[in-house]
Phi, psi and omega in degrees: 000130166300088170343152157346292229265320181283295156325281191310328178305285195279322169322297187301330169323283177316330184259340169285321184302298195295341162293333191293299187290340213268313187312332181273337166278334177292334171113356172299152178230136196302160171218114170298132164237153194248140171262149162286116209247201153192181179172194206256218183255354163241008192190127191213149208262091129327132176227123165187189192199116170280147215214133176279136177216140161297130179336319177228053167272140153321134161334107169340125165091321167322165165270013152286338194268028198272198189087216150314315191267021182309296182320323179248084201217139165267081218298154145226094151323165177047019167300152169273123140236136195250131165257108176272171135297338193184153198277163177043228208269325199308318164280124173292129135305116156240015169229120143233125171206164209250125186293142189270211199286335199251016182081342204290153175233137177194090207229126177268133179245129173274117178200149188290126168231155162283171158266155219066204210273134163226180190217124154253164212218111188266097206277135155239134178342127175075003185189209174344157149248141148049045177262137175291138176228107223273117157241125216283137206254048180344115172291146169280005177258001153313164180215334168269113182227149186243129184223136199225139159286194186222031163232122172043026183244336186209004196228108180284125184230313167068020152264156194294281201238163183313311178303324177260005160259025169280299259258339179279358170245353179276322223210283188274176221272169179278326170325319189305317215296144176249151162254175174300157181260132161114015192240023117324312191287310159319227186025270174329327207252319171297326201273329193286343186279302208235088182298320149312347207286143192260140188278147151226138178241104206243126171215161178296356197263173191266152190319316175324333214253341171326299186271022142251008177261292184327274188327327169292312161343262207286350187287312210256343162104031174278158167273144164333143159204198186235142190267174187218042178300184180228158166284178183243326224277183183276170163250014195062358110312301161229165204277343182186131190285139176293116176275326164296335163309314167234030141276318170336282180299330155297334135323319160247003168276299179344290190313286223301326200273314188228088177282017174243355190274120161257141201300151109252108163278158200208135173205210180207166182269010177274345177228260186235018189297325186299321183292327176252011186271319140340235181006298182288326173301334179299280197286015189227042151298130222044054191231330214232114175300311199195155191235100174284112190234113153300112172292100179311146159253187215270351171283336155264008171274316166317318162346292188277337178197025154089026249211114159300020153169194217282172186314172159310308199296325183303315168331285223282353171292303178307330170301283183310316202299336197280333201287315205303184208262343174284166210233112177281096164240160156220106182214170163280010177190163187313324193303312183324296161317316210268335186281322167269008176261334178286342174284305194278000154076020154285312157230157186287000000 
């Protein structure tokens, strides 16, 4: 007998395939958005997701497309997308792979890269050419990686969960969005320490949400980095994807992939960040320099889990965390933060 979770999978299977067709009698055409990505100098991660649109709708994700209707899109599955080197004939194809049930593309390519960011450039069969795709390149003499959530460790949101923290990159203007204060500036002092060091912004919101996080990103003066979303959608398993699961599970791929890297890591106490950063330092020892947790206040801890501060389990994760052998901040803002990691010699 099937689950729920399976039933819920293929139903969406099913509404989507009828939207793909009644839109293809209609004259929509695939359109790529490409994500910021990352890899070493021989092997990098392509991320991006095809999308049906009308001929002369603005690119998926502009800030002309901006808003609700970010939220709301028509995925192609099975797309051909082609990986250049360089746009048009100047670029070796070194990828053709096919977009998974949710339009998504996420394909490891072996290829010589310098380090930083660099773009490679992604065509799909029937629709887009050449759309760039910012991929960030880790030097192997790096030593450091920095990886930050983003809803209220660097993005004032005071909203629960990814779907309703949709609704400020989605629904209100982008100029509203705040960042938390002082923690640009920390970014920045981190970065001035550990100048190689490559940025992840690993968070629970949809994908959808890329390309108006870069632009607050790059508005408010955070450094570039490579994102780390989620589908929203069921997987056939469950009915809604583990947000803790897969900050977890993105984590130990990060090791596994750059295994010269030692972590800083940076979240808040309003959900599982304290748990899963706890957790990965357990099994990665002497992998994590330091753990930065920005302290919610109580209309946003009520926010996050209804609670006038954080859970037991966030408790009883920050308490192991101060025991442990890592060098542990906590405050409500960056300035705070930044002042105890430099008493603690993570930056100058």
């Amino acid at each position: 007998m099937m689950s729920v979770a399976r039933i819920a999978a293929r139903a969406e299977d099913g509404f989507n395939a009828a939207v793909v067709r009644v839109l293809s009698r209609r004259g929509y055409t695939p359109r790529v958005v490409a994500y910021p990505s990352y890899g070493t100098v021989d092997r990098v991660r392509v991320r991006a997701r095809v999308l049906l649109t009308a001929p002369d709708a603005p690119t998926p994700g502009s800030v002309a497309r901006r808003g609700w209707r970010n939220l709301f899109s028509a995925e192609l599955p099975g797309a051909v997308v082609r990986v250049r080197t360089a746009p048009g004939a100047d670029g070796e194809e070194v990828l053709v792979a096919r977009t998974d049930r949710s339009g998504y593309l996420d394909a490891p390519v072996d290829l010589a890269l310098e380090p930083g960011w660099q773009d490679l450039y992604l065509s799909v069969d029937g629709g887009d050419a050449d759309v760039p795709a910012p991929v960030q390149v880790v030097a192997p003499t790096a030593t450091h990686g920095i990886v930050s959530d983003i809803d209220d460790t660097v993005l004032v949101t005071m909203v629960p969960r990814p779907h309703v923290a949709a609704w400020n990159f989605l629904v209100r203007s982008e100029q509203r969005r705040k960042p938390v204060p002082g923690m640009p500036e920390l970014y920045g002092r981190l970065r001035d320490t550990h100048p190689d060091a490559p940025v992840f912004y690993l968070s629970t919101g949809a994908w959808n949400t890329a390309s108006a996080l870069s632009r607050f990103l790059h508005r408010v003066g955070l450094p570039q980095g490579s994102l780390l979303l989620t589908d929203l959608g069921p997987t056939g398993t469950a009915l809604l994807r583990s947000g803790r699961e897969h900050k977890a599970a993105t984590l130990r791929r990060l090791a596994e992939e750059l295994p010269h890297l030692t972590w800083i890591l940076v979240g808040d106490d309003g959900q599982h960040d304290p748990q899963v950063y706890e957790t990965f330092a357990a099994e990665h020892p002497g992998r994590v320099a330091a753990i930065a947790v920005r302290e919610l206040s109580v209309p946003e801890q009520v926010a996050q889990n209804g609670l006038p501060g954080p859970t037991p389990a966030t408790r009883r994760a920050v308490g192991e965390l101060d025991r442990s052998a890592v060098v542990t901040a906590h405050a409500p803002d960056g300035a705070a933060l930044a002042r105890q990691l430099q008493d603690a010699g993570v930056i100058g």
